[in-house]
C-alpha positions in Angstrom: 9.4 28.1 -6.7 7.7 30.3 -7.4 3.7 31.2 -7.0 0.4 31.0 -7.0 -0.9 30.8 -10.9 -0.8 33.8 -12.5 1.6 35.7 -9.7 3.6 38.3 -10.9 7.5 38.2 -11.6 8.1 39.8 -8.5 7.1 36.8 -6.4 9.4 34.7 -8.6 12.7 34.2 -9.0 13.2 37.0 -11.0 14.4 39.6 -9.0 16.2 43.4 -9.4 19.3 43.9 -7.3 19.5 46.0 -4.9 22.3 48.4 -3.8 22.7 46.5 -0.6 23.3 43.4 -2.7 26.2 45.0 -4.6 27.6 46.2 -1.6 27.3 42.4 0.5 31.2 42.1 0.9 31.3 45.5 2.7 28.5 44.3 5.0 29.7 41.2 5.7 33.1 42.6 6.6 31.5 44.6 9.2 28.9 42.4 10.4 31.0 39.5 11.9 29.4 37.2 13.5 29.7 35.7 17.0 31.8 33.1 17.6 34.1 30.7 14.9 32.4 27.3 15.9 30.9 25.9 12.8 28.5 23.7 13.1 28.4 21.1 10.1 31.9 22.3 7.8 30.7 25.1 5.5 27.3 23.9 5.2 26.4 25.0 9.0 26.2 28.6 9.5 28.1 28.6 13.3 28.4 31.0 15.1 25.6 31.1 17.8 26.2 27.5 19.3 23.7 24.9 17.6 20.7 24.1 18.3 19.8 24.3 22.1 18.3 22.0 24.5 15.2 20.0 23.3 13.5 20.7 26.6 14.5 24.7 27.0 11.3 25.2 26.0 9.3 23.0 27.9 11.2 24.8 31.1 10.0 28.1 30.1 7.5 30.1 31.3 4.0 32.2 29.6 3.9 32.2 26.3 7.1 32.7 24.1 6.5 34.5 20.9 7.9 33.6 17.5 8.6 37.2 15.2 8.4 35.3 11.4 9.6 37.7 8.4 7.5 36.6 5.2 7.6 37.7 1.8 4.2 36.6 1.4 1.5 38.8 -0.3 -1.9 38.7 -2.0 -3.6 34.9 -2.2 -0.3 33.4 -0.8 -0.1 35.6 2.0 -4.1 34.3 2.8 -2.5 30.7 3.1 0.1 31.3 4.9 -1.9 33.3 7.7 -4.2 30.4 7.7 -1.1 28.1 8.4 -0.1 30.3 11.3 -3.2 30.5 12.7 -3.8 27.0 13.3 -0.3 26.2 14.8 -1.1 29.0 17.4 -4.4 27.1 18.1 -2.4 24.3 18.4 0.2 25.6 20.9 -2.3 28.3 22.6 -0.8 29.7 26.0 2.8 28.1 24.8 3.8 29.8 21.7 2.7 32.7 19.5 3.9 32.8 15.9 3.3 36.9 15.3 3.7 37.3 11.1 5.0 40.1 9.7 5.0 41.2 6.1 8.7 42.3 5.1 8.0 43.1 1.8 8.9 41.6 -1.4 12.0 39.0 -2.0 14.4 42.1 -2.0 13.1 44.3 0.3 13.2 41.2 2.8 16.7 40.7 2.6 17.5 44.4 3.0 15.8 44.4 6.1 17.2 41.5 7.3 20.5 42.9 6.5 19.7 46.1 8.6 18.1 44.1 11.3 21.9 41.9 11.7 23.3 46.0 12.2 20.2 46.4 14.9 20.8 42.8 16.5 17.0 42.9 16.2 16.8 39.7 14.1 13.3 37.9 13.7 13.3 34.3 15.3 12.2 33.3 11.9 12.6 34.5 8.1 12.0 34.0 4.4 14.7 34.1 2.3 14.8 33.8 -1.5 16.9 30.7 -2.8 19.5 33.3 -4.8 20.2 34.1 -0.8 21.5 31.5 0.5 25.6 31.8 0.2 24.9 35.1 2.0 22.8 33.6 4.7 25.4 31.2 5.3 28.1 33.6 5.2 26.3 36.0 7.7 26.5 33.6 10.5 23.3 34.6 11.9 21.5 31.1 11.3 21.2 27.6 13.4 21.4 25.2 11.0 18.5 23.3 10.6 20.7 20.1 10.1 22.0 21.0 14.1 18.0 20.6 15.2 17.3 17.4 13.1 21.0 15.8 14.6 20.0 16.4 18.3 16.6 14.9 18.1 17.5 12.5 15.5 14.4 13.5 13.4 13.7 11.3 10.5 13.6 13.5 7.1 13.1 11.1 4.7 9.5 12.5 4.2 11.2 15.1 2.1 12.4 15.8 -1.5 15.8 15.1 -2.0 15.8 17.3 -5.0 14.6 19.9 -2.9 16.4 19.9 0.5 19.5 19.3 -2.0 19.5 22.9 -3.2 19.5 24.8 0.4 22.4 21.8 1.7 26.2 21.5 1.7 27.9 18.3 2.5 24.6 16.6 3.5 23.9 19.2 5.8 20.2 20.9 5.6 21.4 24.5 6.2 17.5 26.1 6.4 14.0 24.2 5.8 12.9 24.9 1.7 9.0 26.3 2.2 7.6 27.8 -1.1 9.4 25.7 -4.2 8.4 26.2 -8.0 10.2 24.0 -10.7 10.1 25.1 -14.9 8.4 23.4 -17.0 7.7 23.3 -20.9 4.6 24.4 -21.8 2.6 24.2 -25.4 -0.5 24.8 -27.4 -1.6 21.3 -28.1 -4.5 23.4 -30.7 -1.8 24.7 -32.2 0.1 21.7 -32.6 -2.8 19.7 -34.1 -3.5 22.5 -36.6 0.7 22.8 -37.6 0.1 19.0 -38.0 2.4 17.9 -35.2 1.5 15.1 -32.8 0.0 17.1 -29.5 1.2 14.4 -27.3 4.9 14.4 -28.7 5.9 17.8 -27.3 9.9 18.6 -28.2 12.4 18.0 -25.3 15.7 19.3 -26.8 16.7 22.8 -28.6 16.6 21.1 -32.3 13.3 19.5 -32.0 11.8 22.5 -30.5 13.2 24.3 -34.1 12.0 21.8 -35.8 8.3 22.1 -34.1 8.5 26.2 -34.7 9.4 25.8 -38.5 5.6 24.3 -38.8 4.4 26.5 -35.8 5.6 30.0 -37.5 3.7 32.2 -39.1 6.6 32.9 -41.4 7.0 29.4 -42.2 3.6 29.5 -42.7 2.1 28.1 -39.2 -0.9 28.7 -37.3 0.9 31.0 -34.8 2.7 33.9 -35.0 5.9 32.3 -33.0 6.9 29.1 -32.5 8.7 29.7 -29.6 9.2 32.5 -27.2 10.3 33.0 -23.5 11.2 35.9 -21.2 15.0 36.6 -21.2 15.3 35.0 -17.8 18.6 34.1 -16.6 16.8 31.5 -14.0 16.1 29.7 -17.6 19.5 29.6 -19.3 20.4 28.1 -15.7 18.2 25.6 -16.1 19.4 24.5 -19.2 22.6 24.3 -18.0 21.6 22.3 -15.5 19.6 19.9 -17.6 22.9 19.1 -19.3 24.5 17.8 -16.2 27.0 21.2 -16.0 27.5 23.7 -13.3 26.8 27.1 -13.4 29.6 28.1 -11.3 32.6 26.7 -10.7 33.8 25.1 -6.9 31.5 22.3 -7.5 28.4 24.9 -8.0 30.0 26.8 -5.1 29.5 23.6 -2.9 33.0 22.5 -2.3 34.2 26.0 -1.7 33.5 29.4 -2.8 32.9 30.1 -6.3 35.1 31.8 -8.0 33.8 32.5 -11.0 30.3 31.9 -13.2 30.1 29.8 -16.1 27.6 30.8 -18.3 30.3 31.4 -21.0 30.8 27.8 -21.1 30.1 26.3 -24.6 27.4 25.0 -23.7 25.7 27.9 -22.4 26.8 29.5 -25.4 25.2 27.3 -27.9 21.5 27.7 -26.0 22.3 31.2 -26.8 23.1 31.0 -30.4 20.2 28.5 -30.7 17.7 31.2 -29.3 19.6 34.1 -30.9 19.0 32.1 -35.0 15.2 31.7 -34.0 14.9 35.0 -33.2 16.5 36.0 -36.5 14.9 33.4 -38.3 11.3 34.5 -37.6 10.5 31.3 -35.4 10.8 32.8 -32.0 9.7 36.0 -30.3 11.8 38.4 -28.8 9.7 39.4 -25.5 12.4 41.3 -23.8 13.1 40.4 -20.0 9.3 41.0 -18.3 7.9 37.7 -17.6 4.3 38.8 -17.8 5.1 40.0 -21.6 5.7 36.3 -22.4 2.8 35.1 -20.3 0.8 36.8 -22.1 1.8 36.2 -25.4 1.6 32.7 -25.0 -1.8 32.8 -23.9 -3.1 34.6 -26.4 -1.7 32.4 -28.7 1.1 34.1 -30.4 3.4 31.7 -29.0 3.1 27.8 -29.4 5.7 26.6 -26.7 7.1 28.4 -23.8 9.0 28.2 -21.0 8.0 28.8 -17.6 7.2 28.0 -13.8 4.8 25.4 -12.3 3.6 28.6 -10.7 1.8 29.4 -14.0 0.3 26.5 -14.6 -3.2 27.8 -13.1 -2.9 31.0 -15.1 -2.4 29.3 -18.2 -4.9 26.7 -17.5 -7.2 29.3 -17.2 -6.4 31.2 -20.4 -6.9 28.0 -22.5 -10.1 27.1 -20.5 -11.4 30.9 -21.2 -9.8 31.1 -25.2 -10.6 27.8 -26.2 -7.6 26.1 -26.8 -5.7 22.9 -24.7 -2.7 23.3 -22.5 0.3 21.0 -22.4 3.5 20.5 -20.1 6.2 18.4 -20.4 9.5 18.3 -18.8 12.1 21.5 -19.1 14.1 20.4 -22.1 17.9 19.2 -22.2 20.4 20.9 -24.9 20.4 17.8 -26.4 18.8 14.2 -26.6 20.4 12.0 -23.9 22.0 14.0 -21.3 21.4 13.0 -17.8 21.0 16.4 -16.0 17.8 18.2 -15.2 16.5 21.1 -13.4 17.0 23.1 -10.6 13.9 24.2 -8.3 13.5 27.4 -7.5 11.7 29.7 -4.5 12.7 30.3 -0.3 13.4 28.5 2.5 12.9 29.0 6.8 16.1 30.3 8.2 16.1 30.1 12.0 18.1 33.1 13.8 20.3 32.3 16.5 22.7 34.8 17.1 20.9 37.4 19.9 17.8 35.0 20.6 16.9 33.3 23.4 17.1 29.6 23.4 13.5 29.4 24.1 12.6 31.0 21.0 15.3 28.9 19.1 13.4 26.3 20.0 9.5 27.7 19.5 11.1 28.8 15.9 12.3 24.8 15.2 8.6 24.0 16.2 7.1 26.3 13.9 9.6 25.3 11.4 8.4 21.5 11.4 4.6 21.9 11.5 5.3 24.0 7.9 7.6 21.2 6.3 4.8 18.8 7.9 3.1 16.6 5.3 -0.4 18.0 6.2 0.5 21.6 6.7 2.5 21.0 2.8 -0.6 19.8 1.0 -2.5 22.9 2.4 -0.1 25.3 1.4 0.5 23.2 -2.3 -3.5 23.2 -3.0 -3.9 26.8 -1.3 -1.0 28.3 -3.7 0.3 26.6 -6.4 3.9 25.8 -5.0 5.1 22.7 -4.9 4.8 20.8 -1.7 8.3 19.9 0.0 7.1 16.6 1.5 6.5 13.6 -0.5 3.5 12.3 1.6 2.0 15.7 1.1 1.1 14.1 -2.0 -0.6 11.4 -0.9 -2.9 13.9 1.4 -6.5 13.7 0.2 -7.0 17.6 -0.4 -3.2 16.8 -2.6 -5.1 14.0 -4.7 -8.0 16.0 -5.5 -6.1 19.0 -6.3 -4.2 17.0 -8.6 -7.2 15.4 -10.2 -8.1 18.6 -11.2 -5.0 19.7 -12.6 -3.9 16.7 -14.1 -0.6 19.0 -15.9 0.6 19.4 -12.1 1.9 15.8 -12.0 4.4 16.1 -15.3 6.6 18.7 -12.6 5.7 15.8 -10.0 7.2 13.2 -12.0 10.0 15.2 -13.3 11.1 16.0 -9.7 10.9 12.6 -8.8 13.0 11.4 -12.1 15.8 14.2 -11.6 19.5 12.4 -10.1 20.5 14.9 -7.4 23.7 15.9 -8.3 26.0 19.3 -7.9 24.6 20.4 -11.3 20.8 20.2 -10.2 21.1 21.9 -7.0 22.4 24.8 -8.5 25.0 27.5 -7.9 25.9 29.0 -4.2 27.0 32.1 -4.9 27.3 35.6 -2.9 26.5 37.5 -5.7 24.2 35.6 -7.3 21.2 38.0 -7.8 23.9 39.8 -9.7 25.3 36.7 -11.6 21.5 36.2 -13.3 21.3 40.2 -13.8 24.9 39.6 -15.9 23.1 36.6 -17.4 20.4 38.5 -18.8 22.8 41.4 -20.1 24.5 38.8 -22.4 21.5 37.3 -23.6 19.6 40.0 -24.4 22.7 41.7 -26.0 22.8 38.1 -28.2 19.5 38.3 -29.4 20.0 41.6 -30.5 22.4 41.0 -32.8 26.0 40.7 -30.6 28.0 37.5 -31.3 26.6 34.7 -28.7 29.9 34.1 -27.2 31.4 37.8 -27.1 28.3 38.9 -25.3 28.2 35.9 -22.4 31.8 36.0 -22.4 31.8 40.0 -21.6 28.8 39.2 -18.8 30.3 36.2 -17.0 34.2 38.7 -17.1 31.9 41.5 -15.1 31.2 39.8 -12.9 35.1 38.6 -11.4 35.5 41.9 -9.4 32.3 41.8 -7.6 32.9 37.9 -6.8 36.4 38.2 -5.8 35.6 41.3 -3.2 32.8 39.1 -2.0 34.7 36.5 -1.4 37.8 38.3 0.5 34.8 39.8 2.9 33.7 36.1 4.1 35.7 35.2 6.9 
């Protein structure tokens, strides 16, 4: 889900909405969509026929080229390129992946949404996870259940837990690439000098109180906050999650469009009057909404627990390597002791373009497509960036194991993945609107911790958003 250690918020899953996002239903109305075959119920984006012939390609003649959107930059963007490069040495004189940078998670779907207008569609693109109702409602995409059907490709090599979020009714509607899971994360220092046990870390809201009131400066701890975290709606989702509920309703937008968002539910609520009484009890830090504000508070030390992505893990590792102090993860915590639920991950997937594209490059895309989900190609792009790998195996890779050796922390995500029930709940919400569903999120929870009644304030978030889901929803066809 996210990124390399130490990326920035923008490479997350934190993302600001743009204009084009508010305006989706208008788009979509005008933007149609070839024809009304759907392949695979809701989960299968139609409209361009399916998959084509397995041997199109092999019929074809010079070298057809593969145009890939990424929203790779920086150290991840170095991976990636590598990745490239050796499936075109691979398939020299056959295909040519040609990379483009489309800029950040945003800016990518805007051009995609132009290029749709254009009919100039890449054969391949990256699209954020928060994107994926609109992807399917575009009906631009193949499927990438359609390609594993016709050559009856077995996929057991990957998560569940991941391949869960971007399918509906069993059907894998684009391949997940980059993934990112959140994790709890602790000063063990600070925990031995606050007298707690560093290798109990809490894993519900009241024993993460009960660890602040010795962590506190005002209670009179070691740091200067027991707690603190980015107001992040991805987190309060999680927590959701983690206590088996949806985040929107429709099955979590799985059984049929969501109608509304759920964050008002009493159970959202009370994560929000927990955070909102440590705030004005002195035992957590209001950082406001930029991530890198609580990043960098908790490695300082100011903070003694926080809550973040496996993406930071190599920052953070780093921090307490250079400051002197141990680092500790455990699994994102539940509301409360004993619920069954757990989180969602987080990141993009590989949407394949149909509509407008030539069957040979349908089929060079698919190509491309399975070399990255590939075990070996996954354990390159885990150890080269920080994201989790997609494919199980990929763990087993040698480069995996030694990467793992040497960040030991990297295996509680690993476990916690692997100890999650796949369920509506943990692959998260499907919603058009979603980027601004977590905006609204964040609205109410700030406005909580400044001092508005919990409820009143996600109540008056989740009711702002009915207009802009209901004219979304009329727009789909």
């Amino acid at each position: 889900m996210k990124t390399r250690p130490g990326a920035t918020k923008s490479h997350r899953l934190r993302y600001a909405v743009p204009a084009v996002v508010a305006s989706a239903s208008l788009f979509l109305a005008a933007c149609g969509g070839g024809s009304s075959s759907d392949d695979g119920g809701d989960g299968g984006n139609g409209g361009n026929g399916g998959a084509p012939a397995a041997d199109v390609l092999d019929k074809a003649s010079g070298v057809t080229t593969v145009a890939f959107w990424h929203a790779m930059d920086g150290t991840n963007a170095e991976a990636l390129t590598k990745l490239v490069a050796d499936f075109n040495s691979q398939n020299t004189g056959k295909i040519e992946v040609k990379a483009t940078y489309a800029g950040k998670y945003d800016d990518a779907i805007t051009k995609y949404k132009a290029a749709i207008q254009s009919k100039s569609t890449p054969d391949v693109i990256q699209i954020y996870d928060i994107g994926t109702r609109f992807m399917i409602d575009a009906k631009q995409t193949i499927p990438m259940q359609s390609f594993i059907d016709r050559d009856k490709l077995d996929v057991g090599d990957l998560q569940p837990n991941i391949t869960g979020y971007y399918s509906i009714d069993d059907k894998l509607n684009s391949m997940p690439f980059n993934t990112s899971m959140p994790v709890l994360y602790y000063n063990k220092t600070l925990f031995k000098k606050a007298g707690l046990d560093p290798e109990a870390p809490p894993q519900d809201l009241a024993a993460i109180r009960t660890a602040a009131e010795k962590l506190s400066k005002k209670a009179g701890g070691p740091a200067d906050y027991g707690f603190g975290a980015a107001i992040y709606g991805w987190l309060l989702e999680q927590f959701i999650a983690t206590d088996g509920k949806e985040y929107c309703d429709q099955g979590n937008g799985r059984d049929g469009k969501a109608t509304k968002v759920q964050f008002d539910s009493p159970e959202a609520v009370e994560v929000v009057k927990w955070w909102q009484t440590m705030v004005k009890d002195g035992l957590a830090a209001n950082t406001g909404r930029d991530t890198k504000a609580a990043q960098a508070a908790f490695k300082s030390g100011q903070l003694a627990i926080t809550l973040e992505s496996t993406g930071q893990l190599g920052g953070y590792s780093k921090a307490a390597k250079e400051g002197g102090w141990e680092l500790g993860a455990a699994n994102y915590p539940h509301i409360k002791a004993g619920t069954e639920g757990g989180p969602i991950i987080g990141g993009a997937s590989l949407w394949i373009n149909g509509e407008n594209h030539e069957d040979a490059n349908k089929e060079a895309a698919w190509r491309f497509v399975k070399f990255l989900a590939d075990k070996k190609s996954q354990a390159q792009w885990h150890t080269g960036t920080g994201y989790f790998p997609i494919s199980k195996g990929a763990l087993d890779e040698p480069v995996d194991v030694d990467y793992r050796k040497a960040n030991p922390l990297f295996d509680v995500a690993v476990k916690q993945l692997e100890g999650t029930k796949l369920s509506k709940a943990t692959q998260g919400c499907l919603l058009g609107v979603m980027p601004q569903a977590r905006k609204a999120s964040e609205d109410g929870l700030e406005a909580a911790l400044n001092g508005t009644d919990a409820q009143q304030a996600m109540t008056k978030a989740a009711d702002s958003l009915k207009a802009q889901i209901s004219q979304y929803n009329s727009s789909v066809k």
